[in-house]
N, C-alpha and C positions, 0 to 999 in steps of 0.2 A: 253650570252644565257639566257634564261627566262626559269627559276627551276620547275619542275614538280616536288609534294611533291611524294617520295613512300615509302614502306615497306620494312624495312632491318631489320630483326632477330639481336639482340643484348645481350650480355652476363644476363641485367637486365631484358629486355623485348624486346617492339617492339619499335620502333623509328623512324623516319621520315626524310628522306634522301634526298637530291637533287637528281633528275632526270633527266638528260638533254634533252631537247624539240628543236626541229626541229625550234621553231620560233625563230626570233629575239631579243637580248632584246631591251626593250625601253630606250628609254633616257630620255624620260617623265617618265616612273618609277623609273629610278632613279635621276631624279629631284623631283620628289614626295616624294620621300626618302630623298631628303637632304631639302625638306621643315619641312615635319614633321617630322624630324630631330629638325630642327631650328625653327620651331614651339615648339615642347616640351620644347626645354630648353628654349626660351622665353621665355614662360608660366610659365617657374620655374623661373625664373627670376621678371618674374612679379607678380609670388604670393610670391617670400620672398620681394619685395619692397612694395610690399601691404599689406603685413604681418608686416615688421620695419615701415614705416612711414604710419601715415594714411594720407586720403584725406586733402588735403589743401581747405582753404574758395575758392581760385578762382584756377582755371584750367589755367594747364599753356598756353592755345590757347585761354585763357580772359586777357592776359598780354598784353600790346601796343608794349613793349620794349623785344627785344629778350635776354635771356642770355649772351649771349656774340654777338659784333659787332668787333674784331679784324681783323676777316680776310676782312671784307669790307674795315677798316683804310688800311691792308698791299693792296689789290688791288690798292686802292686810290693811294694810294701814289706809286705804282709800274705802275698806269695810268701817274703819272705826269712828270716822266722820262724820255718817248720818245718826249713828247710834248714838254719838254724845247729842245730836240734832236734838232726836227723839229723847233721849233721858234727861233733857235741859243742862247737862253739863260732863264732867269727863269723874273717874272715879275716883277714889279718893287714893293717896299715896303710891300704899302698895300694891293694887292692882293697874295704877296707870304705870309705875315702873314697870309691871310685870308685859304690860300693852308695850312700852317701848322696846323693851329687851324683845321680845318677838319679833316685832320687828328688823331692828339691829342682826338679829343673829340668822335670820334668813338671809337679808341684804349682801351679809360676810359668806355665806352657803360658798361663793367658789373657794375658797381658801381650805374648808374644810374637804371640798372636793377635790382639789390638787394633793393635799397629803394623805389622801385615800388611795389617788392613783400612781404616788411613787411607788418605785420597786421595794419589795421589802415589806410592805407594810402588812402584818399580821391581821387576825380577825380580831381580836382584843380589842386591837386599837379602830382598826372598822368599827366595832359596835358602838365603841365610845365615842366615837364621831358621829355614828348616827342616833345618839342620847345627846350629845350638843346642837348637830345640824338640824333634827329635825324634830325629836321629841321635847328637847326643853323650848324653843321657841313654840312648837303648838299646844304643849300642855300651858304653858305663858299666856297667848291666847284666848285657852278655854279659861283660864284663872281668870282673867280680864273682863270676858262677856259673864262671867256666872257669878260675880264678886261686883258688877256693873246693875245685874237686875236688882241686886238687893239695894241699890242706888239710886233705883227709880227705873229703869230703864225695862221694861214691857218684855216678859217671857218671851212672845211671841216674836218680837223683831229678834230677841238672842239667840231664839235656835234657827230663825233664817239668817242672823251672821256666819252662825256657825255653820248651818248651811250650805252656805257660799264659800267660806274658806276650805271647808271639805272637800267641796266641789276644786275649788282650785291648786288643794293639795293632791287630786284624784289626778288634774292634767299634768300637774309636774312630775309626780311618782308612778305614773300610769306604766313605768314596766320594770319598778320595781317594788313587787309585792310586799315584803319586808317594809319599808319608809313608809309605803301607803296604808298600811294599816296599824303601824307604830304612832302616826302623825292623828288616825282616828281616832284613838284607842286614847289617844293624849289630849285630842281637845276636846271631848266627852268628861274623861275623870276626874276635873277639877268640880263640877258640881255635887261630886260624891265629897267633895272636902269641904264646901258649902255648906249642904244639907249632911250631914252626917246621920240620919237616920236609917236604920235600918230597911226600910223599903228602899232607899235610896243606895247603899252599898248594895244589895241583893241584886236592883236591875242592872246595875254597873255591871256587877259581876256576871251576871247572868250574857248583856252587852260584849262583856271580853271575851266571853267563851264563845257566844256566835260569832265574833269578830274572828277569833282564833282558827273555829272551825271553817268558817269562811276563807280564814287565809291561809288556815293550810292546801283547802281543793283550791284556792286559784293562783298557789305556789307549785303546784301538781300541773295544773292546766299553762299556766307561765313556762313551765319547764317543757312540757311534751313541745308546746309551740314554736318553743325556743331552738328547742331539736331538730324540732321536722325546718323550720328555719334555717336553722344554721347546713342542712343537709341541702338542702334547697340550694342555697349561696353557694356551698364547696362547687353542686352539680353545674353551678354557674361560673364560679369562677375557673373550676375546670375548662368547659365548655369555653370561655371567655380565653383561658391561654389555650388552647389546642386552636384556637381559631384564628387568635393575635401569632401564633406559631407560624400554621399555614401560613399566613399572610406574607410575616417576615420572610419566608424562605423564598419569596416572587414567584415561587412555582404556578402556584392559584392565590387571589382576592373573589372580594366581593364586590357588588353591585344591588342597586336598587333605584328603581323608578317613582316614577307617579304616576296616576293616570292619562295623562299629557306625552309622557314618553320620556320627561325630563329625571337626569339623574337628582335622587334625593343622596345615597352615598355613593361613594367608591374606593375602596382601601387608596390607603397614600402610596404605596408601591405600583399597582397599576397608573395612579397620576403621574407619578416619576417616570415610570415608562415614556408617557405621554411628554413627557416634559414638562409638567404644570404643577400646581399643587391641591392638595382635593376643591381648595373653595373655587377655585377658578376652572373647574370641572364640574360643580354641583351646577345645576339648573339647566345645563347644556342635553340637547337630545342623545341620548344612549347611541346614535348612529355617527354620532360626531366622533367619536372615539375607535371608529374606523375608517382605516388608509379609503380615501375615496376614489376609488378607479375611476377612467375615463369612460367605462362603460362598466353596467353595473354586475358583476361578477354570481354567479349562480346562488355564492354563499351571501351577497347582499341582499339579493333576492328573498334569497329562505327565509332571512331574518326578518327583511320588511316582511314578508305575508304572517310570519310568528307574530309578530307586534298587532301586526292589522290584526289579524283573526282572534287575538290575546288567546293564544295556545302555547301551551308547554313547548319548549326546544331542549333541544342534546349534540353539545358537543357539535356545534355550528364552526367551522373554521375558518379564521376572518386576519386580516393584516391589520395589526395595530396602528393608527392615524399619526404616527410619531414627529417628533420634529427633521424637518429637512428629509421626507420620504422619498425615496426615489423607483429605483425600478428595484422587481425581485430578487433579482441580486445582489441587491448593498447588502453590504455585512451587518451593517447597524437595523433592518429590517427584522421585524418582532411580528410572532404570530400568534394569535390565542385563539381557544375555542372556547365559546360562550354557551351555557345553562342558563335557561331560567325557566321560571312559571309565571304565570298569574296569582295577583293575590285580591282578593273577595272579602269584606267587611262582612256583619254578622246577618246585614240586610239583601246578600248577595252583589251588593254593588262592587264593580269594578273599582279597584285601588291601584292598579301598576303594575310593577313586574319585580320581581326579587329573584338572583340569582347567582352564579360564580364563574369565572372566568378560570382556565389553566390556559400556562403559558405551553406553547409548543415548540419556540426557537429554534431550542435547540436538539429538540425530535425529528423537527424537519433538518437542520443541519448535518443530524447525522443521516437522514434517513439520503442528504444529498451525497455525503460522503461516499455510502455503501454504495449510491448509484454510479457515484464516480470510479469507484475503486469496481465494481462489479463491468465498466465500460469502459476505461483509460488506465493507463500505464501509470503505475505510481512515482514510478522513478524518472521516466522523461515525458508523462503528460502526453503521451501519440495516444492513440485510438490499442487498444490491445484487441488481442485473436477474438474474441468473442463478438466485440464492437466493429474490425473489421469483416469477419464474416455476415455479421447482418446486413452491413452495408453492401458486401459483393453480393447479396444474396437478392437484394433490392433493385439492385441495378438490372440483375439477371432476368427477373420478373416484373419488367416492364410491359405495359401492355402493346406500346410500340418496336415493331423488329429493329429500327434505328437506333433506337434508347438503350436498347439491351447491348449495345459493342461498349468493350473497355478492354484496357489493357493489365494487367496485372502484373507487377513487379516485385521478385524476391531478392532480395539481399544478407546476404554472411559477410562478415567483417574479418578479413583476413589478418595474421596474427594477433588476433585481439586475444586467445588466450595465453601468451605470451607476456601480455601486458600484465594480466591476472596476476599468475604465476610470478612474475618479478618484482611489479610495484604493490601487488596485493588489489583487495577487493575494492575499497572504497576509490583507489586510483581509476579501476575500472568503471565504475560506476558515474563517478563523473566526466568519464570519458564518452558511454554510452551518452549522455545527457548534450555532450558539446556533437555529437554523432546528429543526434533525432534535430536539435537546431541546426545543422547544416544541411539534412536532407528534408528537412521544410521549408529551406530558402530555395533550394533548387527546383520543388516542383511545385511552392508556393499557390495560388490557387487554382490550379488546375488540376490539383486532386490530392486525394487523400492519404496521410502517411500512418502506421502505424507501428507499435513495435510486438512480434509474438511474443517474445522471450527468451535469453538469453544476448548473442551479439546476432539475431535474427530479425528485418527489419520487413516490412509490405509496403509497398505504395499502390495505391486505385487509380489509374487515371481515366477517367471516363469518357463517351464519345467516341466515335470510329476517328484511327491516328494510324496514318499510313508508317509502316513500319519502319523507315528512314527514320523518320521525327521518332518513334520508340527508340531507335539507336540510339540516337544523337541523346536523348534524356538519358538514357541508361551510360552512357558515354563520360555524359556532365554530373553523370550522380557518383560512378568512381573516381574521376578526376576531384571533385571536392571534398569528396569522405578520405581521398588518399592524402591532400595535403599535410603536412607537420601540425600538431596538436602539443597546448601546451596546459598540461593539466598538474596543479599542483608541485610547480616548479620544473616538472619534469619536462624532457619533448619525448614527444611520445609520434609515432608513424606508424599506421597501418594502414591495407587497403581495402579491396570491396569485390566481392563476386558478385553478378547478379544473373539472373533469372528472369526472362520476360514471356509469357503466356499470352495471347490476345482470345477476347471472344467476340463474333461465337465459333471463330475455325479450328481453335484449340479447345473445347468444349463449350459445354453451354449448361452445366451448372457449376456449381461453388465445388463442390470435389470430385470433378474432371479439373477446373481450372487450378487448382491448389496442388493436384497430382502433379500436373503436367506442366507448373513451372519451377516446381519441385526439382523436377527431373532435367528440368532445362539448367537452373543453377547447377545441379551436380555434372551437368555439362560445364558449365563456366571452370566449376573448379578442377577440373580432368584434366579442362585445357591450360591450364596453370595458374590458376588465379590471376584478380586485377581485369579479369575482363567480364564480356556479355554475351550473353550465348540463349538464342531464340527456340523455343521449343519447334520438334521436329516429330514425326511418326519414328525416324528412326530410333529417337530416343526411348519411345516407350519399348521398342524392340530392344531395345540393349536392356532397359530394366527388367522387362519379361526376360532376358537372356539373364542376364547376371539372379533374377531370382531361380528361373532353373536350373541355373551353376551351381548355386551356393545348395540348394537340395540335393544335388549328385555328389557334390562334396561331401556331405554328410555320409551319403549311402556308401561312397568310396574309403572313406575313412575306416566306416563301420565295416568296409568290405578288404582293407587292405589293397589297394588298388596305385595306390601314390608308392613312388618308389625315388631313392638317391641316384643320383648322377654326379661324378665328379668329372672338375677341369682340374689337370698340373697345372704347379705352380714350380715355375721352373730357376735357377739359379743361374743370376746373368752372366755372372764371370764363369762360371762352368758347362753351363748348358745341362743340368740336371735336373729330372725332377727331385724335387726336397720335401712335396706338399701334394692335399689337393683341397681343390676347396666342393664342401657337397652342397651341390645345387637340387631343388625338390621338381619331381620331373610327376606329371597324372598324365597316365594315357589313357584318355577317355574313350568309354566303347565306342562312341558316336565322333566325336570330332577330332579325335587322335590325339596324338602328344600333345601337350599342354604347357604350354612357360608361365614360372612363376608368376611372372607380372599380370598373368589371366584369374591366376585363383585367389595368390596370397592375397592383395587386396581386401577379397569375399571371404576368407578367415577370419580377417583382421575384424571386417565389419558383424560379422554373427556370432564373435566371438569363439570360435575355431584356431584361436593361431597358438595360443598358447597349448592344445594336445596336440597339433603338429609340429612346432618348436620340441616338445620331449620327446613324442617319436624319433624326429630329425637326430637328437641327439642320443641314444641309447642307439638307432642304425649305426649313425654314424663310428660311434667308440663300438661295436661290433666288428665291421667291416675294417676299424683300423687297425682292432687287435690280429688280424690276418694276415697285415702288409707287416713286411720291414721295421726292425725299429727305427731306425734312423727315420722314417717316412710319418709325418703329421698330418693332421686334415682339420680344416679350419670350418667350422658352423655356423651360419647368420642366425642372429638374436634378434626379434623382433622386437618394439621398444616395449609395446606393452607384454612381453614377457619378459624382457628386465625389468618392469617394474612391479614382478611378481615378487615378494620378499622371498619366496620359495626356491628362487631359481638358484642359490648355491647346491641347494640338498638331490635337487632334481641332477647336476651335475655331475653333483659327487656320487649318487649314488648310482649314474651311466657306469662311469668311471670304474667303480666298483664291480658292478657287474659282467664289464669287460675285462678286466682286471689288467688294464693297460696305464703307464704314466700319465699324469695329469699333465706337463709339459707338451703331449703330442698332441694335445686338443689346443684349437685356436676358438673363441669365438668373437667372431665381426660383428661389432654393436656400429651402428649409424649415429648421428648426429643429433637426431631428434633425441634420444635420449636425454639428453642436457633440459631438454624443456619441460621444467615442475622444480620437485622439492630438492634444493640442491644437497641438501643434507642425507637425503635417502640416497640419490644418485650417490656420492661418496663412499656413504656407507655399503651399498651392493659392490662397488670398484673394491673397495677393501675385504669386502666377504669374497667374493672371484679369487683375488688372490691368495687367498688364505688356504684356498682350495689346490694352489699351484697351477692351474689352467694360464695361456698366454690369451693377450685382451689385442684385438687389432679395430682401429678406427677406420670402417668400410665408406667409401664415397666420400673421399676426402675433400672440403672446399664447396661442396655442393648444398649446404647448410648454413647451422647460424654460425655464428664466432668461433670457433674452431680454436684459435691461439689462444685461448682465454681457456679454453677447457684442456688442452693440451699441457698446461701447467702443472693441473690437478688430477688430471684422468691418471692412471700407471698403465699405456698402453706400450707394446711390444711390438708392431709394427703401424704403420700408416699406409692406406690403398690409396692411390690416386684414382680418380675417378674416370671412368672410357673418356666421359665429352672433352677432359686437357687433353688424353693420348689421340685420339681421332681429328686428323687436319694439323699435326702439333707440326709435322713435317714440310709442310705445304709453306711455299714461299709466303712470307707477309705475319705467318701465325703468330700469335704472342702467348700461345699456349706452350710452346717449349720453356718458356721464359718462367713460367709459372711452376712448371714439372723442374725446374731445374732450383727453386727457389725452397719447392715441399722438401727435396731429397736431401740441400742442406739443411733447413730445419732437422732435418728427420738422424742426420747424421751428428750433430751438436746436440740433441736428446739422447742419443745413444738408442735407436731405432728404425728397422729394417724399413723399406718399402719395398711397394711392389703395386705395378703398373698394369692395370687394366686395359681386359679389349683393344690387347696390339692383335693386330691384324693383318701390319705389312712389315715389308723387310725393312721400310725407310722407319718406320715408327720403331720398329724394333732396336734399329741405330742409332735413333736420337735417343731413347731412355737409356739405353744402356752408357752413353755419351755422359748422358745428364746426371747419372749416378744413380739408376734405380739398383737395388739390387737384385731383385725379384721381378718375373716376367709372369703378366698369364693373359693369355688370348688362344686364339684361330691359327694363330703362325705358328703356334706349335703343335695345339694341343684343341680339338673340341671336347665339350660333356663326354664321360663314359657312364657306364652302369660299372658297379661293384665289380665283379668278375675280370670285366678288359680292363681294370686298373689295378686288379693286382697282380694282373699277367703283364702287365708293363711292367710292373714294377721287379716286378721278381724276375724275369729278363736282362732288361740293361733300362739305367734310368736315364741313358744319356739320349736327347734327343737333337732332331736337330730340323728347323724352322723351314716349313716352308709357306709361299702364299706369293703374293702379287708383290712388285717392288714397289706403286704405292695406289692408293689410295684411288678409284674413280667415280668422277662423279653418279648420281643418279642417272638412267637413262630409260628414253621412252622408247619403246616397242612399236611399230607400225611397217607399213608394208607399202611403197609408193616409188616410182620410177621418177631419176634424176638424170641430169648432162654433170658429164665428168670435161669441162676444158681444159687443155693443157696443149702446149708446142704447137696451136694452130691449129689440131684436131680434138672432135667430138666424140666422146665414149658413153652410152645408155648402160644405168646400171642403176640394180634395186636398193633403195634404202631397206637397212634392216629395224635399227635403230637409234639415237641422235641424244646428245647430252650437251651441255650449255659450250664441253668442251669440245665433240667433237662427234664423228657418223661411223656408222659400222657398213658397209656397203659388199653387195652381190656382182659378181658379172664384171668385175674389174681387172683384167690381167695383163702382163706385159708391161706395168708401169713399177718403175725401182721406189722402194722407201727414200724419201727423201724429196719427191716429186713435189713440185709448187702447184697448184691442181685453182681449179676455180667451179664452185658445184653450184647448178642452176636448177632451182626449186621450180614447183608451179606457178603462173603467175608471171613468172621472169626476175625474181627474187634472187640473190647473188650472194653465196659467202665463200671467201678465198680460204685455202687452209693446205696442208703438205701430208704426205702421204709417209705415216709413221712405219706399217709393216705392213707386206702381199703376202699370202698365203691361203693357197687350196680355192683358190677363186674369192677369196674375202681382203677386204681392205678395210685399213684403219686410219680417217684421215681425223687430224687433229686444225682446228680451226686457231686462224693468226690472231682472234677475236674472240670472245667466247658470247655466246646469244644468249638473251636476258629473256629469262620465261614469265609468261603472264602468272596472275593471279589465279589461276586456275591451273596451272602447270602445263598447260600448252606454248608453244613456240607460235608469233607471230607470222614467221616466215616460211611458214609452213601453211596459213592461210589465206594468200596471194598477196596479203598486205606487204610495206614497206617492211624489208628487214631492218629491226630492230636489233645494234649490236652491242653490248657493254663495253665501257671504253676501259 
């Protein structure tokens, strides 16, 4: 019966069953089966003989002489047996010699066929081997049977010997034209030497010419066939390697079935795949040789209904059933896509399926790759920007208002370019890598981390999270990213800003929330790195403010609107101005004067700073060719305009056009400068000087390693930075200690300093104590414009300091009625304002400085404190204690609670 494939459920999967069919089977299909049967193993046979020997000079069907000729000697001689029957005996001498030699020399036939087919061997000697092999044995023969009749032996049984051996010499020589009719021709014309009579040579002759003409057309006919033959084999063996190619390269094999479903071939490279080898593969169902899902997969499906239906398929894509399969993601997991057709015998009967397999492995591999690389981080395997925005985008468009809360976290990794810069990129890199595993342990599964790009990191945390617990994450995500890191021998420390956005109160899609924790990071790092900082509406007002800064900046620039301002810089032991230093002053039409720290910034960021750096400097050497020689002015260099290679020529050529000494210009480079290529940083310190300009190191300490650069920088003075000089006075401080440490550095270099933002008289006495040489603050001297500084100057340069003896704290402003106790009596009187150290009070008179006072807040709250100066109705009393302000900058004791006092 002739197999219909079908669907039977099986313990692995689906499988492919015989079905019995109503029709007959063919016996042409299975004669088709036992061709291509014995077709294939031919073919194996003929590619390992093609494979062990190669091609010979000549083709064995260009030989004259067959291989072997024995079984024509055993015919022969098994011809001559009835015939002596029939003639009562055998012939007489010479023609029985002649009968044995016939024999004999066909017998010997391979010997004369081996020296035919050595190398070398001429035509000459071919012919004359086919005058031994094949002509003198059947003229021998013919001599025998024609030399026999006259012996008795009956014409009639001689030319049916002769007959026969004809015939027999016709199968042995049958494809070599030349022998077969050398061998006719020869055992014909011994009866011409019998009968010698003229009708007798005449039919001979006549005999050898149709012989001749005969074997010339089927020497013609031999040849074309031979051709179109051997054309045939090339297109074959062609065919036959282009297809053994294919195979070898595992890309694609072949396959083939039977009616039943069962494989009849399949290339040895696909078995291998399989782990088997072809024979233990043949007879098995074509479905066996795929991976059997637990459930039956769309593409098992396809194939069963191909089979069933016996219709053509294309490019079916299937997991190969391989050894030890597991799940889609083992590495060793192989995938093909299967072809075939149906094949049809000549009576329309069904026969199978035939068809070819390519491998996809490793098409799907890569096509995994790109997906990976198109959704993850290559470098530390997080989710990247494309992959996390889908994901916040998903969350966002939940069809529940609950589902749609999360929280959003941004992260910048504070000095990480540092690390760059110093240990180079590959340090970086795997420093990033030990980063992304540490901030996967911290927020582990409770959401999702990713990296944008560069040292910029996101985490998702999804679910509504009452904003404590956002702290507290955000809290434990810099504490662990700041930890010491040890990468590549090195240790390495940085820290972390981050940024938290929640939805949906900070917006409620993907760029609102990405805006606006954007903007909350750039809060974190304002506030000085290392911390967390919650998005606010305020914040977007500051961005909206700082974007329409940086616009009016522009317009100001283009309008000439920015102007100098200098502060003296005074000379401690003399009390002179010697300097000034030009500070950049915008009086905005709308919001008035402007400090640097408002704009430079928004230069810096839109690329603005480096044309108001050359401005600054071409004002500058202007306004100083005006003043005094003796009188210099010192110009801050923003880092990225030193690291403009341009910036000697832009000096030089101020310089020039002022036409003032390069000595009288100072410029104050920061710290940051040091951070990148140390080589260029050098080489610009050595272009500066070349030009004669003095170099001073501004904000001194307030940076990275400072002693380390101060080796190799060629600076002319050192600034101390306000935060030592502010409080350095103040009982307890250890900032004198530090200002007293710069000055001797600075003095064993052979280098001035000069002390920042003195402000008071006590500050002004301790630098000067401590060895600064150079003053600049409020005590002497604020900002001027151009003009009132060179009317100072050109006046008298000696100044002389005024301002507060020292230093007081912050104080808050309010307006509230207190008891003033003292000696037993009660005095009302208004608070004005109130600082940790002390109150500024109304309505107080007739009490001496020095008074021990006891002042009673709302509430019945109590702090004792002495009464430092009376004056015009106001008093100053300074507390025995000083009061510790909330978190907020309110005083406790000011809102009926217990006073709170610092000890």
């Amino acid at each position: 019966m002739v197999a219909r494939a079908g669907i039977s459920g099986s313990e692995g999967g689906r499988q492919i069953v015989p079905v019995p069919d109503r029709a007959p089977e063919s016996p042409d299909c299975e004669r088709r089966e036992g061709e291509r049967r014995e077709t294939l193993r031919a073919g194996e046979r003929h590619t390992t003989l093609r494979a062990a020997h190669p091609a010979p000079v000549r083709r064995s069907h260009e030989h004259f002489l067959p291989r072997h000729s024995r079984a024509l000697a055993l015919l022969l001689g098994l011809a001559y047996v009835p015939s002596a029957i029939v003639a009562g005996g055998l012939p007489d001498g010479i023609a029985l010699a002649a009968g044995f030699a016939s024999v004999i020399l066909l017998a010997v036939g391979s010997v004369f066929s081996r020296i035919e087919r050595r190398e070398g061997t001429g035509l000459a000697l071919r012919l004359a081997l086919v005058g031994v092999g094949v002509v003198l044995p059947m003229g021998c023969a013919g001599y025998t049977v024609a030399h026999w009749v006259a012996d008795g032996l009956p014409w009639q049984w001689a030319v049916a010997t002769l007959l026969s051996i004809n015939a027999a010499s016709a199968t042995v020589y049958r494809t070599r034209v030349i022998s077969l009719f050398a061998a006719k021709i020869a055992t014909w014309v011994p009866f011409a030497l019998v009968d010698p009579s003229p009708l007798t040579i005449s039919a001979m002759i006549a005999a050898g010419i149709a012989l001749m003409l005969i074997a010339r057309f089927e020497w013609k006919d031999t040849q074309r066939r031979r051709a179109s033959s051997e054309a045939r084999e090339r297109v074959a063996a062609r065919a036959e390697d282009i297809l053994r190619s294919f195979e070898e390269t595992g890309e694609g094999w072949f396959w083939e079935t039977d009616r039943r479903g069962q494989l009849t071939y399949i290339s040895p490279k696909a078995a291998h795949v399989l782990g088997k080898r072809p024979g233990q593969v043949i007879g098995r169902p074509l479905t066996e040789i795929v991976h059997p899902a637990p459930g039956a997969s769309d593409a098992e499906r396809t194939l069963a209904f191909h089979l069933s239906a016996r219709s053509a398929f294309q490019d079916i894509e299937l997991r190969a059933a391989t050894l030890g399969s597991g799940g889609e993601d083992r590495e060793d997991a192989r995938y093909w896509a299967l072809t075939g057709r149906p094949v049809y015998d000549s009576y329309k009967n069904f026969c199978g399926f035939r068809g070819h397999g390519t491998d996809l492995t490793e098409k799907r591999r890569s096509q995994q790759q790109v997906s990976r690389l198109a959704h993850y981080d290559s470098l530390t395997g997080l989710a990247n920007r494309v992959q996390m925005s889908r994901a916040l985008e998903q969350i966002l468009a939940a069809p529940r208002e609950r589902d749609r809360a999360c929280a959003l976290f941004l992260l910048d990794l504070d000095r990480f370019k540092q690390v760059n810069d110093t240990l180079g990129h590959p340090v970086g890199d795997a420093l990033l890598k030990q980063v992304a595993q540490r901030l996967e342990r911290v927020i582990g599964p409770a959401g999702r981390c990713g990296r944008l790009g560069g040292d910029e990191f996101q985490v998702i945390v999804p679910a509504p999270q009452t904003r404590r617990h956002l702290a507290d994450v955000a809290r434990e995500i810099i504490a662990s990213l700041s930890q010491p890191y040890t990468v590549e021998g090195h240790a390495v420390v940085i820290g972390a800003s981050v940024g938290v956005a929640v939805a949906p109160d900070h917006g409620t899609t993907s760029e609102d929330l990405m805006r606006n924790v954007d903007l909350a990071l750039y809060a974190a790092k304002d506030a000085g790195r290392g911390c967390h900082r919650f998005y606010s509406d305020e914040l977007h007002s500051a961005a909206e403010e700082r974007a329409e800064l940086e616009k009016d900046l522009r317009e100001a620039i283009a309008r000439g609107e920015l102007e100098l301002h200098y502060q003296p810089v005074v000379h401690a032991a003399s009390e002179t101005i010697v300097a000034f230093e030009a500070l950049m002053r915008w009086n905005h039409p709308r919001r008035g004067s402007l400090a640097p720290d408002k704009f430079i910034p928004i230069a810096e960021d839109a690329g603005l700073i480096d044309q108001l750096g050359q401005w600054a400097l071409r004002t500058a050497c202007e306004d100083l060719a005006r003043w005094p020689v003796a009188t210099s002015c010192a110009v801050n260099v923003s880092p990225l305009q030193f690291a403009n290679p341009e910036l000697p020529n832009v000096v030089a050529n101020a310089l020039a056009h002022a036409g003032i000494e390069p000595a009288r210009l100072e410029l104050e480079i920061t710290e940051n400068v040091f951070v990148g290529d140390g080589s260029a940083t050098e080489s610009m310190f050595a272009a500066l000087k070349r030009v004669g300009v003095r170099l001073a190191l501004d904000d001194f300490g307030t940076g990275y390693s400072s002693l380390g650069y101060l080796k190799k920088a060629p600076f002319d003075r050192i600034k101390i930075d306000q935060s030592f000089v502010r409080g350095a006075s103040e009982k307890g401080s250890r900032n004198g200690a530090i200002i007293a440490s710069i000055t001797s550095l600075a003095d064993a270099l052979g280098m001035d300093t000069t002390a920042e933002g003195v402000e008071t008289l006590d500050e002004l006495e301790l630098v000067r104590v401590l060895g600064c040489s150079h003053v600049q603050g409020h005590v002497y001297h604020r900002a001027m414009d151009a003009s009132e500084a060179g009317k100072l100057v050109e006046s008298d340069t000696a100044v002389c300091p005024e301002g507060p003896r020292a230093a007081r704290s912050s104080r808050t402003n309010l307006l509230r009625r207190v008891l003033i106790m003292h000696a037993g009596g009660t005095v009302s009187a208004t608070l004005r304002n109130i600082s940790e150290g002390g109150l500024l009070l109304d309505g107080v008179r007739n009490i001496p400085a020095g008074t021990e006072v006891e002042i009673e807040f709302a509430g019945g709250q109590r702090a004792s404190g002495v009464i430092r100066w009376n004056r015009d109705g106001r008093t100053g009393i300074e507390f025995d204690q000083p009061l510790e302000r909330r978190r907020d900058g309110s005083f406790a004791i000011l809102a009926g609670a217990p006073a709170r006092l610092a000890g």
